[in-house]
PyMOL Python script that loads the backbone (N, CA, C, O; Angstrom):
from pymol import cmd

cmd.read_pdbstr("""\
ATOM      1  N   UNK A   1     -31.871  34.623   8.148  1.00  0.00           N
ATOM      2  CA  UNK A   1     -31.745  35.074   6.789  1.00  0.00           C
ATOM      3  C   UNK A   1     -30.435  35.828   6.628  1.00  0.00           C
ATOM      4  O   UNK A   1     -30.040  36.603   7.499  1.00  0.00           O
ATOM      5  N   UNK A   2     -29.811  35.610   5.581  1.00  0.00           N
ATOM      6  CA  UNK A   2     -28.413  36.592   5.310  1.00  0.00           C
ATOM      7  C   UNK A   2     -28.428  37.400   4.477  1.00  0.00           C
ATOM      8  O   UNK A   2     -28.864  37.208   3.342  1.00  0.00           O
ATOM      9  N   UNK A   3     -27.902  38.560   4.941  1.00  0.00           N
ATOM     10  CA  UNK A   3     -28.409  39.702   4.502  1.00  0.00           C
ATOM     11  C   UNK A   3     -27.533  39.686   3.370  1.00  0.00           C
ATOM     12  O   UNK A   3     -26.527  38.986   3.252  1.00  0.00           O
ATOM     13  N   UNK A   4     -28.227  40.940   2.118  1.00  0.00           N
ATOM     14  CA  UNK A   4     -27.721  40.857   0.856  1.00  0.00           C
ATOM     15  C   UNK A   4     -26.555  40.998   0.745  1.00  0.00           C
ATOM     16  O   UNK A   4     -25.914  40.024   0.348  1.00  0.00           O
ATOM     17  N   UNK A   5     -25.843  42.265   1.054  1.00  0.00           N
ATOM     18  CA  UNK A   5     -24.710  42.946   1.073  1.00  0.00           C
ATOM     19  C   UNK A   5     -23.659  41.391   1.723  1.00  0.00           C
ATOM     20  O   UNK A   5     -22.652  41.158   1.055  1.00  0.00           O
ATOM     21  N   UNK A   6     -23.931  40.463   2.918  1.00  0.00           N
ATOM     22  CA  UNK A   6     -23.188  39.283   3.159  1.00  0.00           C
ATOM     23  C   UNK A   6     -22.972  38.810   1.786  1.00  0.00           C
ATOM     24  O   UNK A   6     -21.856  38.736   1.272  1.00  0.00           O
ATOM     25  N   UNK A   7     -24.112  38.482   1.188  1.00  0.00           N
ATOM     26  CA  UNK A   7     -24.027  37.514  -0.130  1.00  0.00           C
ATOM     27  C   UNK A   7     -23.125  37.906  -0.994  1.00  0.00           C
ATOM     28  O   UNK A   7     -22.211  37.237  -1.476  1.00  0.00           O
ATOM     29  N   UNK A   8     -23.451  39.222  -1.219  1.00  0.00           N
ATOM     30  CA  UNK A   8     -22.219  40.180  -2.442  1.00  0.00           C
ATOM     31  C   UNK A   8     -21.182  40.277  -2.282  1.00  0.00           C
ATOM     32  O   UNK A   8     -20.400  40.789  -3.081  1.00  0.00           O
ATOM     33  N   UNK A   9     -20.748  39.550  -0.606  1.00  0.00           N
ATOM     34  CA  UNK A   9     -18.981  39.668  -0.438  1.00  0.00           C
ATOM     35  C   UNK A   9     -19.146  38.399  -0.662  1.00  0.00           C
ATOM     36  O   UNK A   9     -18.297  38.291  -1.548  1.00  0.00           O
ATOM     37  N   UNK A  10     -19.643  37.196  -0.533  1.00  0.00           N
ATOM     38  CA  UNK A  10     -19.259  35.660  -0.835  1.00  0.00           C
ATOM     39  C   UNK A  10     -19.071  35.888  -2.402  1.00  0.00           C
ATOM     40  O   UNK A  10     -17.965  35.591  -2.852  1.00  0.00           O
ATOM     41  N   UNK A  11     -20.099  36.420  -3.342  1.00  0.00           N
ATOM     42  CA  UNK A  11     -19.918  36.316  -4.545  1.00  0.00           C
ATOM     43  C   UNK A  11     -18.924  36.691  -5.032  1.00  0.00           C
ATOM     44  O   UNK A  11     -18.268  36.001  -5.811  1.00  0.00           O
ATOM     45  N   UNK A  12     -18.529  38.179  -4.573  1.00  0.00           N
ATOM     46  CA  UNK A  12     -16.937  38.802  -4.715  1.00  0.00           C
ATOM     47  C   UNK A  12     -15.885  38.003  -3.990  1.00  0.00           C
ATOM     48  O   UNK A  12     -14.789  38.405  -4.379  1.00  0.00           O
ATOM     49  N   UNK A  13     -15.761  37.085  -3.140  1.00  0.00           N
ATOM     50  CA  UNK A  13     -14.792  36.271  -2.654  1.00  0.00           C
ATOM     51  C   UNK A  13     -14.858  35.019  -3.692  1.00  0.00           C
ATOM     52  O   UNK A  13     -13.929  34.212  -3.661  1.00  0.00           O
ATOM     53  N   UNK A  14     -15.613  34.889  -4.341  1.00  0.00           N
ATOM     54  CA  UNK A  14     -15.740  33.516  -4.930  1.00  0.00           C
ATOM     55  C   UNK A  14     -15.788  33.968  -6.433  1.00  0.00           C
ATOM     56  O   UNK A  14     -16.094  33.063  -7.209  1.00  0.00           O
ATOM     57  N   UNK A  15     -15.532  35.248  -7.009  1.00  0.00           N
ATOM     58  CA  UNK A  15     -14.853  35.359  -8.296  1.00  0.00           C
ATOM     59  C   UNK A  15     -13.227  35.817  -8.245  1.00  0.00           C
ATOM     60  O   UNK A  15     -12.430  36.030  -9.158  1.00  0.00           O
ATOM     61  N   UNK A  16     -13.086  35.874  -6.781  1.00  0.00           N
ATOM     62  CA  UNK A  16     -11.618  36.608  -7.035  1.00  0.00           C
ATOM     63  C   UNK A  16     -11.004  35.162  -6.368  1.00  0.00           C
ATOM     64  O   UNK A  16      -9.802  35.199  -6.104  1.00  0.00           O
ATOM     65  N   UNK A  17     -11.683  33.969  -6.090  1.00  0.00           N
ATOM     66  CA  UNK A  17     -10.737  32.997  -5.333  1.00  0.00           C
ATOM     67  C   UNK A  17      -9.294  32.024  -6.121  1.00  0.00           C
ATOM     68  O   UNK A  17      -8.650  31.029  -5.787  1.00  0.00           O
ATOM     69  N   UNK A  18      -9.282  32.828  -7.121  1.00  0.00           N
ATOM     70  CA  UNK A  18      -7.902  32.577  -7.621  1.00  0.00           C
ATOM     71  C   UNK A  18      -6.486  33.218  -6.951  1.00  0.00           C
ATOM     72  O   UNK A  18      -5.353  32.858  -7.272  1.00  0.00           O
ATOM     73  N   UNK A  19      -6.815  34.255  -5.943  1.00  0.00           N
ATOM     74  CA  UNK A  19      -6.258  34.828  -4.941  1.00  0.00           C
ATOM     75  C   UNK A  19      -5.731  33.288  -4.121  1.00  0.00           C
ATOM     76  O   UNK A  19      -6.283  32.195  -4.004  1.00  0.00           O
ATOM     77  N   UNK A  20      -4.130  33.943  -3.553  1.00  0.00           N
ATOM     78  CA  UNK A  20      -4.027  33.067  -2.911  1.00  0.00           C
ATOM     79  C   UNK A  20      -5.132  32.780  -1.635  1.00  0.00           C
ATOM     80  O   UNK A  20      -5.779  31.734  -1.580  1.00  0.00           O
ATOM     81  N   UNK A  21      -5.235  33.765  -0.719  1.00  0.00           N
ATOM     82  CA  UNK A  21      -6.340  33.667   0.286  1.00  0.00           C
ATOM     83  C   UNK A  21      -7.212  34.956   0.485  1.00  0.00           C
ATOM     84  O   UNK A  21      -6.950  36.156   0.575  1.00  0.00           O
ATOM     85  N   UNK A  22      -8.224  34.293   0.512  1.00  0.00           N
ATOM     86  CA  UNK A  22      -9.490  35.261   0.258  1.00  0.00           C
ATOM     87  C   UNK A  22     -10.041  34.834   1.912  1.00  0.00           C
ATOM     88  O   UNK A  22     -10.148  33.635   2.168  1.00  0.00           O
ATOM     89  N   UNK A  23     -10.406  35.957   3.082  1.00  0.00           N
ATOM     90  CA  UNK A  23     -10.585  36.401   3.856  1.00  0.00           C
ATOM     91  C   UNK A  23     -12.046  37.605   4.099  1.00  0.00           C
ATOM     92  O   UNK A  23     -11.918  38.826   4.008  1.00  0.00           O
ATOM     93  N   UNK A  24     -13.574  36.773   4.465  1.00  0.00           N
ATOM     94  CA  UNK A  24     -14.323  37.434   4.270  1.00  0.00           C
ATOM     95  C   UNK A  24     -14.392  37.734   5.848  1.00  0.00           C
ATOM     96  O   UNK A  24     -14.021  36.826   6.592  1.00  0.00           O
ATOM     97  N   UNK A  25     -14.800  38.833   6.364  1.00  0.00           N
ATOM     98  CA  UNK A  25     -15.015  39.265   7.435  1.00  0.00           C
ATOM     99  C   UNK A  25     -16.666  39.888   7.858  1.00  0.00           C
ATOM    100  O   UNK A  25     -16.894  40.986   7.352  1.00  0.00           O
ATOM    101  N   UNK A  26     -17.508  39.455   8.493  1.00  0.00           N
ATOM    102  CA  UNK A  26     -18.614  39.450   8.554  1.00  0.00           C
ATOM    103  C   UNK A  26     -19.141  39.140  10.002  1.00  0.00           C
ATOM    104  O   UNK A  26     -18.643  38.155  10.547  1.00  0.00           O
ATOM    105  N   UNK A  27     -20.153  39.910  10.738  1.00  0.00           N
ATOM    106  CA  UNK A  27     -20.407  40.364  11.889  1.00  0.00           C
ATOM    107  C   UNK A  27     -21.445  39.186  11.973  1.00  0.00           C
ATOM    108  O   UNK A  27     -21.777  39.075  13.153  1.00  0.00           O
ATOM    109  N   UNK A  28     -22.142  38.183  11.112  1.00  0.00           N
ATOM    110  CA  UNK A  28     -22.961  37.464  11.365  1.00  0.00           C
ATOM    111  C   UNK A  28     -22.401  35.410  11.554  1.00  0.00           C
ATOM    112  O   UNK A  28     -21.983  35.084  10.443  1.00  0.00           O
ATOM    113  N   UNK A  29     -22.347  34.610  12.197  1.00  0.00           N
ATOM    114  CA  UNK A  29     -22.433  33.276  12.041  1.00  0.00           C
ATOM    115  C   UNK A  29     -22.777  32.807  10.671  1.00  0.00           C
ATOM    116  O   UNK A  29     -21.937  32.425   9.857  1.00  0.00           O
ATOM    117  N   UNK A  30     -23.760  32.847  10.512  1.00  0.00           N
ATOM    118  CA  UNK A  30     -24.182  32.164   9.432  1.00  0.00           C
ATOM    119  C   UNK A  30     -23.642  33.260   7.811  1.00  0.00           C
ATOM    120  O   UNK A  30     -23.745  32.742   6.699  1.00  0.00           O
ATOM    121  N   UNK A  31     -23.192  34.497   7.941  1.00  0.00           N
ATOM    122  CA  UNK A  31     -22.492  34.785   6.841  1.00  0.00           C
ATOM    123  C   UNK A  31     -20.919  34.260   6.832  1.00  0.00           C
ATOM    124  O   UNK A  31     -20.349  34.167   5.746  1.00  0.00           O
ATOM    125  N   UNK A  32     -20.220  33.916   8.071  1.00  0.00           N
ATOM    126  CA  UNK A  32     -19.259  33.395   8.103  1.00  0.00           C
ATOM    127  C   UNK A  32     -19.074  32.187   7.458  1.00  0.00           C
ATOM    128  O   UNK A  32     -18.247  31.952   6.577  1.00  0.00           O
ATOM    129  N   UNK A  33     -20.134  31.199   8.089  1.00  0.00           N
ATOM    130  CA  UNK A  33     -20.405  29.947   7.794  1.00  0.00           C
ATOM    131  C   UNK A  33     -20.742  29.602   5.740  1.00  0.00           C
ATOM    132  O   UNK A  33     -20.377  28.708   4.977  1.00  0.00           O
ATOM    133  N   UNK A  34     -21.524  30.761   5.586  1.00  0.00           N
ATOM    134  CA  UNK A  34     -21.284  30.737   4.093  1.00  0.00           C
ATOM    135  C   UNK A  34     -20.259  30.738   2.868  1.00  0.00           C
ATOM    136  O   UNK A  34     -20.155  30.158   1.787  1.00  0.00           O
ATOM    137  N   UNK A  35     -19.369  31.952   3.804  1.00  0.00           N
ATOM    138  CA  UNK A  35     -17.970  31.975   3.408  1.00  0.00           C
ATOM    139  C   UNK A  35     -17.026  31.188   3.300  1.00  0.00           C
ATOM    140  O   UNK A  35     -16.170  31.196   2.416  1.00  0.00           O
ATOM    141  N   UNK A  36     -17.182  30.024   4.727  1.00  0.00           N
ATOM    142  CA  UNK A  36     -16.544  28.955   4.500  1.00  0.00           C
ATOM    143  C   UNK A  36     -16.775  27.934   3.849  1.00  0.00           C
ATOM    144  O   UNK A  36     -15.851  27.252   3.405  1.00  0.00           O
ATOM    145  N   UNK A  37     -18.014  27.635   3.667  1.00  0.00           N
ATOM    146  CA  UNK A  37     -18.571  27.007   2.701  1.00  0.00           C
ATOM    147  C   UNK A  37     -17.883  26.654   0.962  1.00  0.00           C
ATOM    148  O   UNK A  37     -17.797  25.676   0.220  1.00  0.00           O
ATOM    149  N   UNK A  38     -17.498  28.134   0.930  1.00  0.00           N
ATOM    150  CA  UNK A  38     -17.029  28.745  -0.361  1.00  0.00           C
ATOM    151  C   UNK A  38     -15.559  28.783  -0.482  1.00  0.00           C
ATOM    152  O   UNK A  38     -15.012  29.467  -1.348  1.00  0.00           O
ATOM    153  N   UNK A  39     -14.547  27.666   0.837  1.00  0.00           N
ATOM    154  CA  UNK A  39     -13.530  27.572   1.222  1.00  0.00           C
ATOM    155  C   UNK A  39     -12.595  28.925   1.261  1.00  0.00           C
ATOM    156  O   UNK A  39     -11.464  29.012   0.782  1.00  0.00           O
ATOM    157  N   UNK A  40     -13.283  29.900   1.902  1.00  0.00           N
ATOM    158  CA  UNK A  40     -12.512  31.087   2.096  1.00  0.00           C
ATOM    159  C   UNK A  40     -12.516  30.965   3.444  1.00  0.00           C
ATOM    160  O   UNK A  40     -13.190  30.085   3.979  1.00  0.00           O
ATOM    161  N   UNK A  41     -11.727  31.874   4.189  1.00  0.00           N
ATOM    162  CA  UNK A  41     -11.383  32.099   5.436  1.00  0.00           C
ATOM    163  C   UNK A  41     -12.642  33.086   6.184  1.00  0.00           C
ATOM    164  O   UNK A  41     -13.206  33.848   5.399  1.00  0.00           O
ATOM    165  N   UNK A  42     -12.976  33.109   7.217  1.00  0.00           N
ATOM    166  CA  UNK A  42     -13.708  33.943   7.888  1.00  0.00           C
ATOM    167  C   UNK A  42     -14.226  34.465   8.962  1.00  0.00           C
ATOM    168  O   UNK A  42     -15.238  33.975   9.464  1.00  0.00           O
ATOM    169  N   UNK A  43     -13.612  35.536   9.476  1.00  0.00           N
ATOM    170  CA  UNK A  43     -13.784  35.971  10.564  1.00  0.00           C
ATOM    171  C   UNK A  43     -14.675  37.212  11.015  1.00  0.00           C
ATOM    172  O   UNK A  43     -15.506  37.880  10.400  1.00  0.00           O
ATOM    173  N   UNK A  44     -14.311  37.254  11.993  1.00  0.00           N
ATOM    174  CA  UNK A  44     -15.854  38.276  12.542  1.00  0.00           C
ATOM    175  C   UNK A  44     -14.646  39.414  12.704  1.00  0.00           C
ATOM    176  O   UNK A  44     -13.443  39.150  12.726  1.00  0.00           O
ATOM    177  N   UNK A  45     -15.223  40.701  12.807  1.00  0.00           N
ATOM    178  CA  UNK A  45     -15.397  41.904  13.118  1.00  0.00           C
ATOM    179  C   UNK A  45     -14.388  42.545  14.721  1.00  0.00           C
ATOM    180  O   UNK A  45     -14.017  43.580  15.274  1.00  0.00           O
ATOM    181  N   UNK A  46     -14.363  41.432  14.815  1.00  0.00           N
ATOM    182  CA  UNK A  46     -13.351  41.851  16.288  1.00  0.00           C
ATOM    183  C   UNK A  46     -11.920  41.368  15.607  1.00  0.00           C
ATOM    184  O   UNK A  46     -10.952  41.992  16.041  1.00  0.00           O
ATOM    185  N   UNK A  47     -11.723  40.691  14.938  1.00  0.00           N
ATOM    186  CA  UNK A  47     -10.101  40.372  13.900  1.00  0.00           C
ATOM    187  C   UNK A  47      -9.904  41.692  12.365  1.00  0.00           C
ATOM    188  O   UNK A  47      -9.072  41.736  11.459  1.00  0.00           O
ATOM    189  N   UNK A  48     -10.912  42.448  12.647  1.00  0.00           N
ATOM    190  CA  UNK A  48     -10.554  43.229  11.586  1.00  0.00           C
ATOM    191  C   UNK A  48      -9.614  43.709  11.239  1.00  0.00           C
ATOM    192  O   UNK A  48      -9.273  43.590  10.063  1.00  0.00           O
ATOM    193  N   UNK A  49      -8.902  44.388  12.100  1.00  0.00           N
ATOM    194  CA  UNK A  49      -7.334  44.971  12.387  1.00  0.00           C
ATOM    195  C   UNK A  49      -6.435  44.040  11.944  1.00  0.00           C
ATOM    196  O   UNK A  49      -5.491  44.296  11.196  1.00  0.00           O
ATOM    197  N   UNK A  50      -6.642  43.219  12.285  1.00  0.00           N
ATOM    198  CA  UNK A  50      -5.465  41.852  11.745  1.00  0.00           C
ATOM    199  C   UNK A  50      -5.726  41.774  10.313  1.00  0.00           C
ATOM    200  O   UNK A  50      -4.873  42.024   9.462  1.00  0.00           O
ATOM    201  N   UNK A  51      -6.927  41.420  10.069  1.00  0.00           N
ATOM    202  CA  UNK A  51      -7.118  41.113   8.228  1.00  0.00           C
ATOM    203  C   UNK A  51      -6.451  42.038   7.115  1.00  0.00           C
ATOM    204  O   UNK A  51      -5.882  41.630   6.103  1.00  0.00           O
ATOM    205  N   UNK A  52      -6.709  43.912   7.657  1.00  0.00           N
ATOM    206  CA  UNK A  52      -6.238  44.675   7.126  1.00  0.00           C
ATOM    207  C   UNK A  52      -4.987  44.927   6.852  1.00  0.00           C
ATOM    208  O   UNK A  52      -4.621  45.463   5.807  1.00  0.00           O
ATOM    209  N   UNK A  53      -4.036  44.458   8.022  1.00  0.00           N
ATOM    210  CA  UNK A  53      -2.730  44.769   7.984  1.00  0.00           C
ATOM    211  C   UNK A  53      -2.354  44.068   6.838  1.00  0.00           C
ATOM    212  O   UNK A  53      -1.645  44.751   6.099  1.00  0.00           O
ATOM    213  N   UNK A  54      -2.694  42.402   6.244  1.00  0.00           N
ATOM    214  CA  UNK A  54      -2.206  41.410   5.473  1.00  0.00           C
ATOM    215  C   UNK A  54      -3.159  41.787   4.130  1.00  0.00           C
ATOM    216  O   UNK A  54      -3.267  40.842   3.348  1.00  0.00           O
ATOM    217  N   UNK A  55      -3.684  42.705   3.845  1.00  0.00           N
ATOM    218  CA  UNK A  55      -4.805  42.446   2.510  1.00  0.00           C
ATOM    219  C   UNK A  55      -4.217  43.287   1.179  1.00  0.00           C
ATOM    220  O   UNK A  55      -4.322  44.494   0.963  1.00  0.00           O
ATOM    221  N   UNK A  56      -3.765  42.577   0.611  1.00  0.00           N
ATOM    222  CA  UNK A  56      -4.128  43.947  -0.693  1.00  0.00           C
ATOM    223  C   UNK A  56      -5.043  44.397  -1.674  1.00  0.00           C
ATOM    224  O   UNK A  56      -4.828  45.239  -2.546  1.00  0.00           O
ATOM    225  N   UNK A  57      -6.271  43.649  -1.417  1.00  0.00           N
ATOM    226  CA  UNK A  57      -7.253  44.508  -1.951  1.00  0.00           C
ATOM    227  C   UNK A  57      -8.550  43.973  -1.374  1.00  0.00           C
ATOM    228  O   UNK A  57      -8.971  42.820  -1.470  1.00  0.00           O
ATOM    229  N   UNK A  58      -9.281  45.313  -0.575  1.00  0.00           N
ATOM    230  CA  UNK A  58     -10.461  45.058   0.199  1.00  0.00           C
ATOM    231  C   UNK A  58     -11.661  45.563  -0.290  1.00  0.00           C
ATOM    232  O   UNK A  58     -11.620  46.736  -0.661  1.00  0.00           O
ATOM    233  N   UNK A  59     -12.939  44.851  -0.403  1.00  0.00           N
ATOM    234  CA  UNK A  59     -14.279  45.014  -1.257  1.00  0.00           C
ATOM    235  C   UNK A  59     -14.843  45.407   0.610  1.00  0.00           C
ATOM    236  O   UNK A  59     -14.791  44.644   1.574  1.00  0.00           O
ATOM    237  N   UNK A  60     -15.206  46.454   0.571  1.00  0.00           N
ATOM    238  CA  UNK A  60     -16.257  46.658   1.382  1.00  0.00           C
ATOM    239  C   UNK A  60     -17.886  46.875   0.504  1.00  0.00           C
ATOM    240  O   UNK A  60     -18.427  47.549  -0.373  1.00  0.00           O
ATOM    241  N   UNK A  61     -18.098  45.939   1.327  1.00  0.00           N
ATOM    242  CA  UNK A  61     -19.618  45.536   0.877  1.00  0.00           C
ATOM    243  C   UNK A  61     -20.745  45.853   1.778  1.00  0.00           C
ATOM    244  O   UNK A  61     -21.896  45.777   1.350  1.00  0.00           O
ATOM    245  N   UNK A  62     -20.526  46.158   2.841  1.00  0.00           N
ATOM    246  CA  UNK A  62     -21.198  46.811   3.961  1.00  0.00           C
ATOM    247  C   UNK A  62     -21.917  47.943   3.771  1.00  0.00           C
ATOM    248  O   UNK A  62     -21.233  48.940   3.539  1.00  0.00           O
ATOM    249  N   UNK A  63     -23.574  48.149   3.812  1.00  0.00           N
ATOM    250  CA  UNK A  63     -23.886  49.594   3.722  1.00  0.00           C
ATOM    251  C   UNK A  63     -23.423  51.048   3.962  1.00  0.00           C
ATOM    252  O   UNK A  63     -23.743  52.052   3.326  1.00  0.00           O
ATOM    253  N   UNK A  64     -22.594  50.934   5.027  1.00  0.00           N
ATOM    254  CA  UNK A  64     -22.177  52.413   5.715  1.00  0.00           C
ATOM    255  C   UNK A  64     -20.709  52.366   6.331  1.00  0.00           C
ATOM    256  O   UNK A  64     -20.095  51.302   6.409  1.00  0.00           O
ATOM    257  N   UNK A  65     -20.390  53.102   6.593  1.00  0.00           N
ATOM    258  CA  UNK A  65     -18.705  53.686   7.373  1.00  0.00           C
ATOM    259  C   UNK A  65     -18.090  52.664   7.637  1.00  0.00           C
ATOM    260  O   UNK A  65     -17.070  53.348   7.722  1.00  0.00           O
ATOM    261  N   UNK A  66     -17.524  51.091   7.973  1.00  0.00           N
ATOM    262  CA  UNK A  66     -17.055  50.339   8.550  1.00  0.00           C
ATOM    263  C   UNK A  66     -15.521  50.730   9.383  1.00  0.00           C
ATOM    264  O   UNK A  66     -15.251  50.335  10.517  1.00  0.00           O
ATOM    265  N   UNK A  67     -14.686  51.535   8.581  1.00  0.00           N
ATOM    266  CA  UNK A  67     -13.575  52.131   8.720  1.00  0.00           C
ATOM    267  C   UNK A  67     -13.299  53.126   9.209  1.00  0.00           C
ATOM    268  O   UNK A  67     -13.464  54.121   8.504  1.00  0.00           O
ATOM    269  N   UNK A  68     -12.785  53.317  10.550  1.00  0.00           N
ATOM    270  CA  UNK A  68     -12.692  54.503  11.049  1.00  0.00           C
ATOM    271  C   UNK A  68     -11.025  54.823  10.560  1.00  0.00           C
ATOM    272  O   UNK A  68     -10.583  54.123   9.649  1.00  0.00           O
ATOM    273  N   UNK A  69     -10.021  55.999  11.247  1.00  0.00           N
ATOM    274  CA  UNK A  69      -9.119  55.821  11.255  1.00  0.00           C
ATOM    275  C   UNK A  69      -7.711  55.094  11.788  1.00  0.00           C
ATOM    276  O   UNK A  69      -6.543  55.012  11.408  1.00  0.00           O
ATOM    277  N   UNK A  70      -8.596  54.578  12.988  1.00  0.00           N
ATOM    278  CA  UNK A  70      -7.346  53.351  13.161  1.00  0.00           C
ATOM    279  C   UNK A  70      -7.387  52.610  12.680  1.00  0.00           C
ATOM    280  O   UNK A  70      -6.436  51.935  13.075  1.00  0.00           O
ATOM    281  N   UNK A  71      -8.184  51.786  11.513  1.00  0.00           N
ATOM    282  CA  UNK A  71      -8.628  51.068  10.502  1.00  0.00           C
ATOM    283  C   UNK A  71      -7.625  51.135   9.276  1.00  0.00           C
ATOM    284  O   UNK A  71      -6.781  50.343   8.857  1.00  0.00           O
ATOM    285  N   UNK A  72      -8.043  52.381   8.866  1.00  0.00           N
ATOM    286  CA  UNK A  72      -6.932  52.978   7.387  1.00  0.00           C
ATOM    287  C   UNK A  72      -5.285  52.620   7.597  1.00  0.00           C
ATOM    288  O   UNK A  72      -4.368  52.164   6.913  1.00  0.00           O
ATOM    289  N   UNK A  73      -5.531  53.202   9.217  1.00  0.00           N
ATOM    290  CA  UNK A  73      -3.993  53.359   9.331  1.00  0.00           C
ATOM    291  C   UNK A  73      -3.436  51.948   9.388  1.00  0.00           C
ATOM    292  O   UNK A  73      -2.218  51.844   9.243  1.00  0.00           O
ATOM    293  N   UNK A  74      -4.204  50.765   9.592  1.00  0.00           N
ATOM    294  CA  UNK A  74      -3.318  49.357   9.674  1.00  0.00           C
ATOM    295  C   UNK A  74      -3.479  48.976   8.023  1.00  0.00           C
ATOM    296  O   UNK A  74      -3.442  47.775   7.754  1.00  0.00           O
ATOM    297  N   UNK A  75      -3.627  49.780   7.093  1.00  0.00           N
ATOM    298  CA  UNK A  75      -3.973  48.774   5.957  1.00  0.00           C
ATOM    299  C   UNK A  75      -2.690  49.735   5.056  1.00  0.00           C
ATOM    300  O   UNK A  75      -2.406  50.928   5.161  1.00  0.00           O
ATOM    301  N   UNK A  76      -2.001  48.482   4.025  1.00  0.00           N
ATOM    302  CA  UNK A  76      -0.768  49.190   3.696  1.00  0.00           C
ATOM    303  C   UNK A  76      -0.841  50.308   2.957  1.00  0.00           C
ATOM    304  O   UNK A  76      -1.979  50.761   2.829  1.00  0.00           O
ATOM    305  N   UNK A  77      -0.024  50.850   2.467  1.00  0.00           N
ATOM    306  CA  UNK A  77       0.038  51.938   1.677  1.00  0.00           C
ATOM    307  C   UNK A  77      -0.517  51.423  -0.039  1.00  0.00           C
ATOM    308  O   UNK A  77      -0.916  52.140  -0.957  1.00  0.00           O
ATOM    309  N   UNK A  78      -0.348  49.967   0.014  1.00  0.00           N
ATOM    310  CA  UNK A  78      -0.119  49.569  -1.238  1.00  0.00           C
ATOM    311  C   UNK A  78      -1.986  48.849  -1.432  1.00  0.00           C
ATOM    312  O   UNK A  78      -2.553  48.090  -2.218  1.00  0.00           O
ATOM    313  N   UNK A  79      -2.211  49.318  -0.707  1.00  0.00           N
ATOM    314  CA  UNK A  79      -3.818  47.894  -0.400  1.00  0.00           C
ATOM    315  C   UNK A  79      -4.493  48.999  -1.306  1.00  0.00           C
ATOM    316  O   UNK A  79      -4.101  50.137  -1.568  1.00  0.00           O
ATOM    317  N   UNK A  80      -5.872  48.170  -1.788  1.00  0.00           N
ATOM    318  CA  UNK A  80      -6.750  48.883  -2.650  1.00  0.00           C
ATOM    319  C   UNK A  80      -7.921  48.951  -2.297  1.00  0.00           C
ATOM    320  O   UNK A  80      -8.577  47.921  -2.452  1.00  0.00           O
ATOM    321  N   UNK A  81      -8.428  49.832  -1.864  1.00  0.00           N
ATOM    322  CA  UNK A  81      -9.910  50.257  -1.120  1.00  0.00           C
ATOM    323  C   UNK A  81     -10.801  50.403  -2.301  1.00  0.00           C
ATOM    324  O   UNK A  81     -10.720  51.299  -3.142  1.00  0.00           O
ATOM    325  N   UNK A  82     -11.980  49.065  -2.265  1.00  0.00           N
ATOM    326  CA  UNK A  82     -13.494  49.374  -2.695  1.00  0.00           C
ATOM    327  C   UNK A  82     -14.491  49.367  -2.109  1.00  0.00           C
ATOM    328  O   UNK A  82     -15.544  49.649  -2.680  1.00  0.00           O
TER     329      UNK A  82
END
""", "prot")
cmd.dss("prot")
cmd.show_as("cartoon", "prot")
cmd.util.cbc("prot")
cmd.orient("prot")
């Protein structure tokens, strides 16, 4: 089963996919697999660092903390945290 909060980033990846590339990041297979589905990009949780450095605007959809501070610090000055 995929959990809700997965679904609410596909839905938010799939109203903003007028973006050149939309990049969902998700700790589960089968939320990945959804994502791609939805021809977005998607990776797991160990590429996070990488995604951040390139994003300018990130929907955290995740219940709790995902971001520590070596996190913040790879994401630009210019990126937009939700």
């Amino acid at each position: 089963m995929v959990p809700l909060y997965a679904l609410i980033a596909v839905f938010v990846a799939f109203r903003i996919s007028t973006a050149p590339t939309v990049t969902v990041v998700a700790r589960r297979s089968e939320s990945r697999l959804l994502a791609e589905l939805a021809n977005h990009r998607a990776v797991g949780f160990t590429r996070l660092g990488n995604v951040l450095e390139n994003s300018d605007v990130i929907f955290n959809t995740v219940p709790f903390r995902i971001f520590g501070k070596d996190e913040l610090s790879k994401m630009s000055k210019n990126s937009l945290y939700i």
